[in-house]
N, C-alpha and C positions, 0 to 999 in steps of 0.2 A: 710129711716129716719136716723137721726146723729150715727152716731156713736160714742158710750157712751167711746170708748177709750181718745175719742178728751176731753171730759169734765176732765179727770183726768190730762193732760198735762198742763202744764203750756204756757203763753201764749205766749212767749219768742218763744221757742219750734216753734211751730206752726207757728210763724211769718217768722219761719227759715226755712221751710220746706213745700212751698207753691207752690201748681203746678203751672209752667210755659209751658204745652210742650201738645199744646193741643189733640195728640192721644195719651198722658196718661189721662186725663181727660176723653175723649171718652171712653176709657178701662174702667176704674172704672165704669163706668154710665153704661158701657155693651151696648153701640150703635159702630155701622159700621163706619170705618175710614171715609169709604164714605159721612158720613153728614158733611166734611170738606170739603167742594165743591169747586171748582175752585179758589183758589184766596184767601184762606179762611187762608192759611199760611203767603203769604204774608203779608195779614194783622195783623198779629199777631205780626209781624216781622219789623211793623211800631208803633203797639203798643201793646206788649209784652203780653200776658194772663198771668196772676197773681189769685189766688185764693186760698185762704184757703182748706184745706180739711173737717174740722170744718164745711164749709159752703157746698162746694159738698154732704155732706153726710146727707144734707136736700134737697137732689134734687130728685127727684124720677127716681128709674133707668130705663135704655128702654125705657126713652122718651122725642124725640129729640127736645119736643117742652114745655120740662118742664119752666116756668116763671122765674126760679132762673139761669137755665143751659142759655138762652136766652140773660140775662144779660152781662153774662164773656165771653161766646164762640165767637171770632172772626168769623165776614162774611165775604165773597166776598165783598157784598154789601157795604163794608168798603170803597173801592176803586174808588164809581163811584164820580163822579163830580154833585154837585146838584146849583143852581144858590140860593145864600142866605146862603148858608154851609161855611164856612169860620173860622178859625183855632184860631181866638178870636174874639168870637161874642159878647163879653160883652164890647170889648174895655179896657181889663183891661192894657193895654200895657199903653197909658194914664194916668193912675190910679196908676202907679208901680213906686212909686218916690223915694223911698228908696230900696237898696235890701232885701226880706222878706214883702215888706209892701206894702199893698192896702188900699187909701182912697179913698173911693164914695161916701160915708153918710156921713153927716155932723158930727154927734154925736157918729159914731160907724166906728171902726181900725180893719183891717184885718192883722195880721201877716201868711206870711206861711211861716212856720218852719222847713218846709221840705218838700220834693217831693216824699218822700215815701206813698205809699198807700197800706195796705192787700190785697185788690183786684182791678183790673181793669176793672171798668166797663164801657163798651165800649160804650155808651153817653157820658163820661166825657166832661163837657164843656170847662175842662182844658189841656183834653189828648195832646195838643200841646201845652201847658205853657211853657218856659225856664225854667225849675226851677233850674239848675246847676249855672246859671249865678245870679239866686235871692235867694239863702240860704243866710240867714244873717248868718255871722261870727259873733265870740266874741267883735268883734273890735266895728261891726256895730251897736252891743247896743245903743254904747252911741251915736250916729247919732239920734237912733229911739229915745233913752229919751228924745235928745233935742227935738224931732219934739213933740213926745206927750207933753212935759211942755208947748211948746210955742202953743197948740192946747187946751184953757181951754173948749172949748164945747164938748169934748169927753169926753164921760166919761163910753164908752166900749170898751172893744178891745174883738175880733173875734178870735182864733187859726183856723186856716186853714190850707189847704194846694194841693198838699198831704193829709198824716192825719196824726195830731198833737200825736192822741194817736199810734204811731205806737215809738216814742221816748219814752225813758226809764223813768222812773218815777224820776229819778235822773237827768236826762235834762229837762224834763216837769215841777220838783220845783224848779230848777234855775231859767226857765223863769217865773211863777209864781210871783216865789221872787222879779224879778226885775219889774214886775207890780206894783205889790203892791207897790214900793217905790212909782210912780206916786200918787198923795194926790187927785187930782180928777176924778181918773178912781174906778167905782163903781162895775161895771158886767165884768165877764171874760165868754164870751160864749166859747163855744169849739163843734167844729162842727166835728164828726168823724162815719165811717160807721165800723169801729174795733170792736164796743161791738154786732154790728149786725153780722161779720163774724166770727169773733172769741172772744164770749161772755166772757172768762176766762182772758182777758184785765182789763176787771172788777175784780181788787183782792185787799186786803185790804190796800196794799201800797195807792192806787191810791185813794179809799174812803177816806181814813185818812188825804191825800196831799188837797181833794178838800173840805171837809167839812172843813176842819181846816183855810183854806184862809179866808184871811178878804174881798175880795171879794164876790160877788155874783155869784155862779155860775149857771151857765147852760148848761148842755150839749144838743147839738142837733145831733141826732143819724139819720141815713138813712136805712129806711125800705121800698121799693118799694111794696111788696105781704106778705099777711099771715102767705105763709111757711113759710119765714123766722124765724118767732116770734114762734118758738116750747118753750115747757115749760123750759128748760135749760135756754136758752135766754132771757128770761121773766121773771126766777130766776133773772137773776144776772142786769139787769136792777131795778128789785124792790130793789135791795142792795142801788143802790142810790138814790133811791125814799124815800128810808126809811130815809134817812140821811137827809131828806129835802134840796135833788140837786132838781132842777127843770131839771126834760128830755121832749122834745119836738119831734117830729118827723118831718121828712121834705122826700117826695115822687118826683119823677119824673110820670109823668104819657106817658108809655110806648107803643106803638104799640105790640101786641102779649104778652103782657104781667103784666098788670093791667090795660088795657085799657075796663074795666065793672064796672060798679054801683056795683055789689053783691061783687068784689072781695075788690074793696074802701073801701065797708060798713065793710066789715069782717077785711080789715087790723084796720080800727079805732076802731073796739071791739077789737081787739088783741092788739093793743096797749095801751089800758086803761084797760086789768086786770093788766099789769103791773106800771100801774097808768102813764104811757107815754101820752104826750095830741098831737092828730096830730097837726099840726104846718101851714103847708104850703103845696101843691099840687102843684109840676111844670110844665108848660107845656115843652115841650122840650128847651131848647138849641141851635140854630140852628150851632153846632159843626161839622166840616168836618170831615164825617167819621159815625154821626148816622141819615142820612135821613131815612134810615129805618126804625128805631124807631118812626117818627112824627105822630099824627093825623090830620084828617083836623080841622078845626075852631069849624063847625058845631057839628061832632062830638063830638068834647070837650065839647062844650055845653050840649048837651045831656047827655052824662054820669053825668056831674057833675048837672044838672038838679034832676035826679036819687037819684043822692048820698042825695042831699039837701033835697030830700022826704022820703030820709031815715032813717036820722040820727037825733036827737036830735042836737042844735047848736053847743055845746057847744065839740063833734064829728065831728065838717065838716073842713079838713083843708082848705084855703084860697088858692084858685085857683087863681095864678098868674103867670107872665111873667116879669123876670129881661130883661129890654131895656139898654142898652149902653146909659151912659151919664143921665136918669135919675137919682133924688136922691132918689128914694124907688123905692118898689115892685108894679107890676102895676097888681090891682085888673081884671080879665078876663072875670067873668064870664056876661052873656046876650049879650056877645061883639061877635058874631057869625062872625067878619069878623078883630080879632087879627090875 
């Protein structure tokens, strides 16, 4: 379970001191070098293992097939060639007209802020983004404001990235700041998996920066399994629940690793003591690099079948698939042949 050292550190700390090197990782968990199988470095080596220790130390040790460990540990399987896998499946390349900036929704502005992420996890459907060539500079603000003024039907912008909260809370109220000057931008969501890895993210600077905005906020956090959601974590989520932020959840749904009705049902009760409401259920990504991870059609259906008999509605998140080139999320479920 966590270790209670990590709660005392600040989060800074932690962000600074995050395994990259994965038979140290192996060592701490107390498994065999050996479960780095063939190929298993290279791929690390094309996309880097990152992970909190904060977050290892809700992994359970001795086992190679723990759901949390599953996520961050590079495969072999990273390497094979799958027909459909492909390095941006959402077509965001399209979509990336400014640097920092993605529109696809009519009403709703993606900025990524940055290509930093606490951890990597090895689905990302971004893990091959450019992001070095798309950090907006200072300069490129005033690019973005002219684009949001001359866009009056937005009237949200998205923090992406990367993850937005992995920037200082002194760079996060600048950007802030310069929303708000926007007169018709209403909601600032901020989508980040930091208060799941390293819940101490969550400290009173950053309460104070979000409740105080004249926007709406929302944050959407990423919790794939239960573990995750131990009582530390669940603390400091209720910190802004309490402040009347609106937190959402948003899941992947993973091969070997929440791919069950029982483990669905238990993350959407774990997420709602901490007053968290699930959000959204995604099917994969089809990202080169996590065939591994997919299920078939049929399957999806079934489990989320399950879930839907299990849960009270207003518990179930909405099983969907982002297509390229749609404007919304596309609803999946009874679609046995998505």
């Amino acid at each position: 379970m966590i270790n209670y050292l990590y709660q005392e550190q600040n989060w800074q700390s932690q962000l600074s001191d995050l395994i990259t090197d994965p038979l140290e990782l192996l060592e701490l968990l107390q498994l065999s070098p050996e479960q780095l199988l063939s190929g298993a470095i290279l791929a690390s080596e094309q996309f880097k293992l990152r992970v909190p220790r904060a977050f290892v130390g809700k992994m359970s040790v001795g086992d190679p097939f723990d759901p949390l460990l599953l996520q961050v540990l590079p495969h072999h399987l990273e390497l094979e060639e799958h027909p459909g896998f492909v390095t941006d499946p959402l077509d965001e390349e399209s979509a990336n007209h400014i640097p920092g900036v993605l529109h696809k929704y009519s009403s709703r502005f993606l900025l990524t802020l940055t290509g930093a992420c606490a951890v990597h996890c090895r689905y990302c459907f971004r893990r091959h983004f450019p992001y070095q060539e798309n950090l907006p500079k200072n300069d490129d603000w005033l690019n973005i404001q002219s684009y949001l003024q001359s866009q009056a039907q937005i009237n949200e912008v998205i923090l992406s990235g990367g993850d937005p909260l992995t920037l200082s809370n002194r760079k996060l109220a600048q950007w802030i700041e310069r929303l708000e000057s926007i007169a018709h931008l209403k909601i600032l969501r901020i989508h980040s998996r930091v208060p799941i890895v390293i819940p101490n993210r969550i400290d009173e600077e950053l309460i104070s920066l979000l409740k105080n905005s004249r926007l709406r906020i929302i944050v959407v956090v990423h919790s794939n399994h239960p573990a995750e959601l131990d009582d530390f974590t669940c603390s400091k989520l209720l910190q802004l629940t309490k402040q009347d932020i609106l937190v959402l959840n948003q899941a992947v749904l993973l091969k070997g690793v929440n791919d069950s009705a029982d483990v669905l049902v238990a993350l959407s009760h774990q997420l709602f003591e901490a007053r968290v409401m699930p959000y959204y259920l995604h099917v994969l990504d089809k990202v080169k690099g996590a065939h591994h991870f997919d299920l078939a059609p049929r399957q999806i259906d079934l489990i989320y079948k399950d879930v839907l008999a299990s849960l009270p509605g207003y518990l179930v998140p909405k099983l969907v698939r982002e297509i390229a080139g749609e404007k919304n999320k596309t609803p999946l479920f009874g679609i046995a042949t998505f």
